[in-house]
N, C-alpha and C positions, 0 to 999 in steps of 0.2 A: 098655401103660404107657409106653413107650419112644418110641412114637409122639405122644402126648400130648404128654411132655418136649418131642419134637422140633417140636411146631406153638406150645409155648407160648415156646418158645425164639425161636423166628425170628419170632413175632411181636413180642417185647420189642427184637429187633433193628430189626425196622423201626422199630418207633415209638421207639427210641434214636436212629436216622439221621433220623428226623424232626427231633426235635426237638433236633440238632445240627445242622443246615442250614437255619437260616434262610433265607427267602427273601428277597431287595432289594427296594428298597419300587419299581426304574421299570430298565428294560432298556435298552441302543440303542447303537448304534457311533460313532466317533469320527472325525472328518472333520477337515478342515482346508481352508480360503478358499485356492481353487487359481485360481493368476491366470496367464493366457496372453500370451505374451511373444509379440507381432510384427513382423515386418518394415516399416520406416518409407519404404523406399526399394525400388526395382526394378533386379534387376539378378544377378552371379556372387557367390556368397557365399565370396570368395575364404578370407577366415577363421574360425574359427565351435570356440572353447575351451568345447564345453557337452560335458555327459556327465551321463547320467539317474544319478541319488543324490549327483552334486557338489555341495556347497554354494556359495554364491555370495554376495556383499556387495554390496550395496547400489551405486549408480553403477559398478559394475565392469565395464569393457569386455569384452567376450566374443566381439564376432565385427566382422567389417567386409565391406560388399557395394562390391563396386566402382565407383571414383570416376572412372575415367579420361576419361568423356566432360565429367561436371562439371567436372572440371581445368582441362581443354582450352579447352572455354567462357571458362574462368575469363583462363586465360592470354592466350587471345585480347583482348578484352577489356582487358584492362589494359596489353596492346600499344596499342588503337587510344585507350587515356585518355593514355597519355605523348604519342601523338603529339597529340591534343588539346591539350593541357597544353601543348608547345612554341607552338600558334598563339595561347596564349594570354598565350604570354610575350612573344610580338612586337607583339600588339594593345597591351599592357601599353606597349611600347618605343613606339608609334606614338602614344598618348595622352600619355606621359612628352614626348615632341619637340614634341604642340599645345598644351601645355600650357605649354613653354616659348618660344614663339612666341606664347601669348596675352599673356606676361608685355611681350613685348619692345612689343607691340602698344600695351596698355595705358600704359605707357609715352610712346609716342611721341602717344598720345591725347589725354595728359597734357597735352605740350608744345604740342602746337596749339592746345588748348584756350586755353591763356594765351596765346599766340603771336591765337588770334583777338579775344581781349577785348582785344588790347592793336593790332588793326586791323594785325597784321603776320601774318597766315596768313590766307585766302580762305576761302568756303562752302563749295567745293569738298575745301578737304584738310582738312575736319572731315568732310564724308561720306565720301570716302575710305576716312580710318582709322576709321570706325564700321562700312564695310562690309567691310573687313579684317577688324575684330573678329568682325562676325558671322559671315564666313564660317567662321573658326576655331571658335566655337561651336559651328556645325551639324557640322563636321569632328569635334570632338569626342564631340557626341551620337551621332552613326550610329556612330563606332568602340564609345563603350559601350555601344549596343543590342549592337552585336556582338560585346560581350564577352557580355555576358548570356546570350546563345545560347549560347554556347559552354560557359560556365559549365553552362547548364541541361544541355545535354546530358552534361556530367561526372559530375554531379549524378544524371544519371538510370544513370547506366555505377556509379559508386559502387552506386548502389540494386541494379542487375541482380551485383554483384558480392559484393552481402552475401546476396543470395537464392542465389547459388550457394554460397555459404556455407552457408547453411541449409541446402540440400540434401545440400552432404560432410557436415554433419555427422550428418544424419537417418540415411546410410551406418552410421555406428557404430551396430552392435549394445550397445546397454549397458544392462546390467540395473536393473531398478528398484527394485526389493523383493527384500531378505533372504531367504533361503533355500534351501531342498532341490530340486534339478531332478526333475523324476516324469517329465515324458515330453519326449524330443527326436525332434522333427518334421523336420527337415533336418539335412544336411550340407554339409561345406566341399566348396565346386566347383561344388556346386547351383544353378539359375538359382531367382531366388525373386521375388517380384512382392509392392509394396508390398499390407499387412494379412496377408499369408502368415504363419500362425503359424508359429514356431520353435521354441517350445518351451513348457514350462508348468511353472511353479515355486509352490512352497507354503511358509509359515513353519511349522515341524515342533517350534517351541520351548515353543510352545503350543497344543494341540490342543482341541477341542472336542467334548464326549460329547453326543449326542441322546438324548433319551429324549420318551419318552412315557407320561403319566399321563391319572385319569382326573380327572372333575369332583371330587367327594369330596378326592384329593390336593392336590388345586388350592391350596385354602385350607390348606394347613401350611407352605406354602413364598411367598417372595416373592424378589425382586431382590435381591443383594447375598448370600443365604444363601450358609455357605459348608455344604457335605456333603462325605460319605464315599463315594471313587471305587472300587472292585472292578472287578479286571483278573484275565483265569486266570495265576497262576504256574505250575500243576502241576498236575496233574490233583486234587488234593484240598486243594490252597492258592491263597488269592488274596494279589495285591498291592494295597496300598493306596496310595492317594492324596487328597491334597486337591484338592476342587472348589470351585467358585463359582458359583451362578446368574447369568447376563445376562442371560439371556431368556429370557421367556416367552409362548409365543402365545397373541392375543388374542383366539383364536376354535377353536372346538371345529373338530376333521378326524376321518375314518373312521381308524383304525387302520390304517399304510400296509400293504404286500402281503407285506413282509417276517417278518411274525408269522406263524405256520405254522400256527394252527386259523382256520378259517373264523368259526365265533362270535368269536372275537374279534377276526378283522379288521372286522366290522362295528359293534363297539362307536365310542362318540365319544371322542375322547381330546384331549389338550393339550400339544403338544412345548414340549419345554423344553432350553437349551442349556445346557451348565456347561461354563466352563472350568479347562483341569488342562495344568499345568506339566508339559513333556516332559523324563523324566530319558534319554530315546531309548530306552528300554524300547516304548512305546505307535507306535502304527503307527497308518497312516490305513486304514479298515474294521476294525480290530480291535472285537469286541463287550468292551461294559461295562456293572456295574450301576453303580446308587446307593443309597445307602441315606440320607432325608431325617432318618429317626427320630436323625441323629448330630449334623446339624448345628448351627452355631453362626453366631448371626447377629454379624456383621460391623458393626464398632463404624463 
């Protein structure tokens, strides 16, 4: 009799735990868009403010590889534009002087001119001072060629000096994107060579649950749903959360290798992403359910 008691007993329990543990209608872990920070430039990573679980802001400078050879370029360089610059202030003084010598020319052009209509100046001292004029002309144009040169070469010293500008600045280490550092790949002092990852940072404000369903579920959910996110709290309580559908994939895949029976890796299935607001409870690979049967579609 006692025995009886005892199997009708534990049976009522089971089927009590049944049917207090629902099951989630789609299972899968939580990930987050991991973006790898690299090196722009080659060279000693003299400085380098990263440390994996730091957070970081957005344009905030973090590290710097050194500039010294760029410098150097640089200063060079804008030694040899001054001394340009002065031959250009004297071409400037030597066009200022024919210029004031054309005046005086023209001038005196002037007076012969009338001086010949009026039969008191000769043939002679009209081509004279025309061939004065012109020689001051030609004196003139060769020096502006030869400012031009000069000019162009500034011109191209400007150009070489803002490219070396580019390059310090491609030096700075500076972050691009918001968030949580996960892994750092160097150190300060290290020689590092531009595209050399340095590090890789994720936004952790907002995370994203993967799941996967099958055809059948397919059709009760769409874009925009918002559902019911399940996180383990305790070993017998979950935490909840609001999700969001964004996406869903447009084509059936085998059930990935992470589902532990064989039958049902080879079943067809449909991922699907929700995103869920990090109160920093949720972690990236942490498993989640969802439950669809809760959602509310999003006005």
């Amino acid at each position: 009799m006692k025995k009886i008691i005892l199997i009708a007993l534990t049976t009522f329990m089971i089927a009590s735990c049944e049917l207090n543990n629902e099951k989630s209608d789609a299972y899968g872990n939580f990930e987050a868009t991991e973006i790898m920070a690299s090196a722009q430039a080659s060279g000693q990573l003299i400085a380098f403010e990263v440390d994996e679980g730091k957070s970081l802001e957005n344009n905030q400078l973090v590290g710097l590889i050194d500039t010294t050879l760029f410098s150097i370029k640089k200063e060079q360089i804008i030694a040899k534009k001054k001394s340009i610059s002065t031959q250009t202030d004297n071409i400037l003084a030597q066009i200022e002087t024919f210029e004031e010598q054309k005046k005086t020319v023209l001038i005196n052009k002037e007076r012969i001119e009338k001086l010949f209509k009026d039969g008191a100046a000769t043939q002679k001292q009209v081509d004279d001072i025309e061939g004065q004029l012109s020689v001051i002309n030609k004196q003139i144009k060769a020096i502006n060629t030869q400012n031009a040169s000069v000019l162009s070469e500034v011109l191209a010293m400007n150009k070489q000096i803002d490219e070396l500008n580019y390059y310090i600045e491609k030096c700075k280490v500076i972050n691009s994107n918001k968030g949580v550092v996960l892994t750092k790949f160097a150190e300060a002092s290290e020689i590092v060579a531009q595209g050399m990852p340095l590090y890789s940072i994720a936004d952790l404000e907002e995370l994203t649950l993967k799941v996967y369903i099958d055809a059948l579920q397919l059709s009760e959910i769409k874009l925009g749903d918002k559902v019911e996110v399940l996180v383990d709290k305790t070993k017998d309580e979950n935490k909840k959360y609001d999700g969001i559908i964004y996406w869903i994939s447009p084509q059936a895949e085998f059930t990935p290798k992470i589902i532990q029976t064989k039958n049902e890796r080879v079943s067809l299935v449909y991922a699907v992403k929700i995103k869920v607001k990090n109160d920093g409870y949720l972690k990236i690979g942490m498993p989640g359910e969802v439950n669809f049967s809760n959602k509310k579609v999003s006005e």
